[in-house]
N, C-alpha and C positions, 0 to 999 in steps of 0.2 A: 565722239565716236561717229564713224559714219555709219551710212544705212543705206544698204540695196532697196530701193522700194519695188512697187509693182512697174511691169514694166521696162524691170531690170535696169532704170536709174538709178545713178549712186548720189548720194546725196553727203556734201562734205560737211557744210553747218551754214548757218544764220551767223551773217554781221552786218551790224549797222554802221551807216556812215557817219560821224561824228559831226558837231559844229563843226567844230576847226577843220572838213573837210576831210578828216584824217579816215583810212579803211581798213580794219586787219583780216588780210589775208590766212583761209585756212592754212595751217600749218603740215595735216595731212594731202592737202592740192599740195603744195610746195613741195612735199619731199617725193611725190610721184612723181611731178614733172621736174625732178631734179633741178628745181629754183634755189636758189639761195638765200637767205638776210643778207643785209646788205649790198645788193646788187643793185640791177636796173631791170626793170619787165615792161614787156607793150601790152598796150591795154587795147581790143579794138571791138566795136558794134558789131553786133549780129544784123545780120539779114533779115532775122524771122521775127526780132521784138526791138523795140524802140526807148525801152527802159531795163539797160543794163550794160556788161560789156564779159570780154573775153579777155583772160590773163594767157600768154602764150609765154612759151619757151621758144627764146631766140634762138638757139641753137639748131630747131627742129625744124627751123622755117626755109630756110635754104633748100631741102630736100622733099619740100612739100609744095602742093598745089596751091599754095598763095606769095609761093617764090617771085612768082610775075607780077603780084600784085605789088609786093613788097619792094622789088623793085622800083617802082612807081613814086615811092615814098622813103627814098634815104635818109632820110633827117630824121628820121623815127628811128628804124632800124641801129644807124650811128651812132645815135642819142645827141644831135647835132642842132638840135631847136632846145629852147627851154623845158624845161618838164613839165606836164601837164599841158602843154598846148596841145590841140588836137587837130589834125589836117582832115578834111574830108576826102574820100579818093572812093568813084564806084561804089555809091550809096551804103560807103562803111566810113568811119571816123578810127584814127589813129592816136595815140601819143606813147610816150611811155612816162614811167614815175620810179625813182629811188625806191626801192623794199629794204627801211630800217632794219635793225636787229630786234625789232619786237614785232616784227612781220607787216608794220602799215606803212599804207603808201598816202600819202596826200595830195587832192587837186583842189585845184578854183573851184569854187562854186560855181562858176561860167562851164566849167568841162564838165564839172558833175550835169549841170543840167542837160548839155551838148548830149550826153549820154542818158536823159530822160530821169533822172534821179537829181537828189537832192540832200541835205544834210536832214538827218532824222528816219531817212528810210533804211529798208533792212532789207537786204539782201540775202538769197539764196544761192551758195556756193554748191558747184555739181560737175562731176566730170560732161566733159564737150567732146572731145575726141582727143586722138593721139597728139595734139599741138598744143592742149593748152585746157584751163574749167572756167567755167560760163558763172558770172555772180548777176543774179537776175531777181527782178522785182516784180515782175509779172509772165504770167504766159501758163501751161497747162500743169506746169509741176507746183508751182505755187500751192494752190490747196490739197496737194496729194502730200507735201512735206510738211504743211502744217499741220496734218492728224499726227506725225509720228512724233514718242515725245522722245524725251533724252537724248535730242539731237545738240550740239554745241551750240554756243549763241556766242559770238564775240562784240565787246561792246566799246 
């Protein structure tokens, strides 16, 4: 279930990142941002924390102010590089990853770190804005989402 907290943050749930690299995506992010299983998603760094990343809707990018950036970075956008490679472009990192039919995606351990995380940490799923939800390991929502209980947890 999710949770409006203070602040008016939405908070979608708690998933940890697997040995095997492996992450499951919330299912309630997915059906907002009209994602699908089975598909392809970009994953990209935020500006503002150095431990986590952004799931976008490729659809939505074209008509948005990171149209230019994106541009910048076709092999992402394509799906034209390996999965999970991560290009850096204006102090953001890019890739995108397959979204199996059980909602996870898998990277290198090299890109988990590229992205400040690692296998065994637990990430905080949260809407980000109209493009896309932020899954983050640190930064000011962290211990505002840890008081509330019966939030999801995927493992």
């Amino acid at each position: 279930m999710a949770v409006t907290a203070k602040a008016g943050k939405y908070f979608y749930a708690w998933s940890k990142i697997l040995p095997d690299g492996s992450f499951c995506l919330s299912d309630q992010a997915l059906k907002e941002y009209f994602i699908s299983p089975e598909s392809n998603v970009i994953l990209m760094s935020g500006r503002n924390t150095l431990k986590g990343f952004s799931v976008l809707c490729k659809e939505l990018i074209s008509n948005s102010p990171l149209a230019s950036i994106f541009n910048n970075v076709p092999e992402v956008q394509n799906f034209s590089i390996p999965a999970g490679e991560a290009i850096a472009f204006k102090q953001r990192l890019f890739c995108w990853a397959y979204l199996d039919k059980d909602r996870y995606i898998q990277l290198p351990e090299e890109t988990w770190q590229q992205f400040g995380v690692c296998p065994g940490d637990q990430l905080l799923s949260m809407r980000a804005n109209h493009l896309g939800f932020d899954n983050l390991s640190e930064g000011p929502y962290i211990e505002l989402a840890k008081q509330i209980r019966d939030m999801i947890v995927y493992e």
